[in-house]
Structure formats: structure tokens, C-alpha cells
C-alpha angles and dihedrals in degrees: 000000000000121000121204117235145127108301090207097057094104085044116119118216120222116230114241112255110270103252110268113253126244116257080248096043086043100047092039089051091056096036088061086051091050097046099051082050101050100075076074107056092034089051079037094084098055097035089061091044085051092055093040084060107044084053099052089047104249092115129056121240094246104052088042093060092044089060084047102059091047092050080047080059098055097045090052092051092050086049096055092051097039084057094048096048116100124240141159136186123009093348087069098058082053096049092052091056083045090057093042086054096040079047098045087044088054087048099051093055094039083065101052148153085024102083098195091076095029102057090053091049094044099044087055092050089054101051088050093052095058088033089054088043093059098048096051079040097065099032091068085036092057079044102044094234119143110277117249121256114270092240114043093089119045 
């Protein structure tokens, strides 16, 4: 028995392409994202010094862990703005590395001073950082824009 009925009912549709940004909407969308993450990269260095040293026994525990609650600081604010930024495209999928790392990052130095919890945790914020960077990275490059700046995300 054959039943009538519309022959393109189990058909998907494809949603039409997102209109292409312009080179300005593009490089201002990634430099917000930049710029809410930088507080991180530019508090990263003494931070690390910071840890270097509490491992190697020149800094007290308490004043480490003092440094790193208000590196902790720094990273949740980050995290706030980076979430709240806008993206679209390929830059989201960008941002959304951005936030694991700025979240894996929270969580590391939520767990100190037990190690065992922090290295897992840290290892993963720094692999989304880089990760983050490159894609942000390739997508200006597909898009000639000036690279950003090594640094500006770590």
C-alpha cells in the first residue's frame, strides 16, 4: 500500500552560510577577546616566578598562596569578560578554547597547594591557550590581517 504524501518531508535543510565579516568587524571581535584575556598573560610571569620559587623553597607557603589567590583574581575576571565577549564563526570556536583554558586555569589554582590536582588542571590551561592562539592565529592569517602579538595570549 502507497500513502500520498510530500516527498521532501525527511529532507534537511541546509542552513544558508553566516555573512562574511568585514576585515574591521573581524580584527575588533578578536582584539576584545585579546584584550579581556591579556590581564592574564601580563599577571602569568610573576605568578610563575612566584611558583618556581615556593617549590624550590625561597617563599613561604603562605605568601605563595597569597600571590596565588590574587593571580586567581585576575584569571576570574578574565574569565568573566572573555564569556561575555561576542563572537561568531571561527572566532567562537576560539573563544570557547579561550574560556576551557581561562577555566582550567581557575581550577589549577583553586586546587593548591595539593599538586596532584593542580598539574592536571594547569597542563590543560596551557594547551588551550596556544591552542586558542592558533586558531585566532589562522584565522587573521586566512584573512591577511597582522598577526597578533605572541604574547598576548598565554
Amino acid at each position: 500500500m502507497l500513502l500520498a504524501g510530500c516527498d521532501h518531508s525527511n529532507r534537511r535543510t541546509v542552513p544558508p552560510p553566516a555573512p562574511k565579516q568585514s576585515f574591521l568587524a573581524l580584527d575588533a571581535e578578536q582584539q576584545r577577546l585579546v584584550g579581556d584575556y591579556q590581564p592574564v598573560s601580563r599577571a602569568l610571569t610573576a605568578y610563575q616566578l612566584a611558583y618556581r620559587d615556593w617549590r624550590v623553597g625561597k617563599m613561604a607557603r603562605p605568601v605563595f598562596l597569597g600571590r596565588a589567590a590574587a593571580f586567581r583574581g585576575v584569571v576570574a575576571a578574565s574569565l568573566a569578560r572573555v564569556r561575555g565577549d561576542p563572537a561568531t564563526g571561527e572566532t567562537a570556536r576560539a573563544k570557547r578554547v579561550l574560556v576551557a583554558g581561562l577555566a582550567a586555569r581557575a581550577t589549577a589554582l583553586e586546587a593548591l597547594p595539593s599538586l596532584d590536582r593542580y598539574a592536571p588542571a594547569w597542563s590543560r590551561s596551557v594547551v588551550d591557550a596556544r591552542r586558542g592562539l592558533t586558531i585566532l592565529q589562522d584565522i587573521r592569517d586566512r584573512a591577511r590581517l597582522i598577526p597578533l602579538p605572541e604574547d598576548s595570549i598565554s
